[in-house]
C-alpha positions as CSV (number, residue, x, y, z in Angstrom):
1,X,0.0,0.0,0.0
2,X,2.6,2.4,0.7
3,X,4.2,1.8,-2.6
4,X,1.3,2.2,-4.2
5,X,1.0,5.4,-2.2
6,X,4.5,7.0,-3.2
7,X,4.0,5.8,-6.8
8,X,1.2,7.7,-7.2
9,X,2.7,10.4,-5.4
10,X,5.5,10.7,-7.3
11,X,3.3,10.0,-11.0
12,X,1.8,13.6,-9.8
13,X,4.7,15.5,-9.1
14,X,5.5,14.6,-12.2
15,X,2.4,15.8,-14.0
16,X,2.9,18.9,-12.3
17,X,6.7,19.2,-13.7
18,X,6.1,18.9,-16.8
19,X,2.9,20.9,-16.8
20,X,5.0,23.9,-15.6
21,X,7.3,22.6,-18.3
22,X,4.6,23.7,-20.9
23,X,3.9,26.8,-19.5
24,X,7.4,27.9,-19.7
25,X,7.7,26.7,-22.9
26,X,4.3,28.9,-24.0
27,X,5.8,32.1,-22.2
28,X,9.3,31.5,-24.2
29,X,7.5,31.6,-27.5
30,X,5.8,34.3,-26.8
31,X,8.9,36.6,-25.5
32,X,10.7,35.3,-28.3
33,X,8.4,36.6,-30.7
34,X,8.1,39.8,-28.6
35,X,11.8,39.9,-29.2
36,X,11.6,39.5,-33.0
37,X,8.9,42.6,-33.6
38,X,11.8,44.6,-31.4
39,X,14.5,43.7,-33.0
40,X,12.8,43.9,-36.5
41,X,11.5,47.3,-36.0
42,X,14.8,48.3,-34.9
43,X,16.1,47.3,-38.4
44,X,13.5,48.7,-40.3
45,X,14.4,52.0,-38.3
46,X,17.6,52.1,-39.1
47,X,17.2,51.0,-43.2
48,X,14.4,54.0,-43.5
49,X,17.2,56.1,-42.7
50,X,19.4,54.8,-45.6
51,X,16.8,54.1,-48.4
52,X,14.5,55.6,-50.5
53,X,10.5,55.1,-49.2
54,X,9.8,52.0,-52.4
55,X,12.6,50.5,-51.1
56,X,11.7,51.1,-47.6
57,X,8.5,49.0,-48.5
58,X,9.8,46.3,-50.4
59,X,12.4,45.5,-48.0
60,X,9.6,45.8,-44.8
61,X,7.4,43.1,-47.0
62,X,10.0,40.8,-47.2
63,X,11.0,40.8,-43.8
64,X,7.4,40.1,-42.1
65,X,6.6,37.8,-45.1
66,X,9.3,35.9,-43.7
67,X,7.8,35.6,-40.1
């Protein structure tokens, strides 16, 4: 019985591990993607500075095609 007990213990523990696993996992994605936008408007800052506005666009539709 007490096996049975600490099997079962341990079987939820683990559950709970790998659900916070998950989460972490889904809030990684996200700031990564956060990230991305950031760093990508950065760049498109910096080219708008350099290029002619046609350019500008073509090279701002490439970039979030590309997402």
């Amino acid at each position: 019985m007490l096996l049975k007990d600490a099997a079962k213990s341990v079987e939820t523990q683990a559950r709970m591990l790998v659900g916070r696993f998950l989460e972490e996992d889904d809030k990684l994605t996200a700031l990564k993607a956060r990230l991305r936008e950031e760093i990508l408007q950065e760049v498109l800052d910096v080219i708008n500075a350099y290029v002619d506005p046609a350019t500008y666009q073509k090279i701002k539709r490439q970039l979030t095609r590309t997402r």
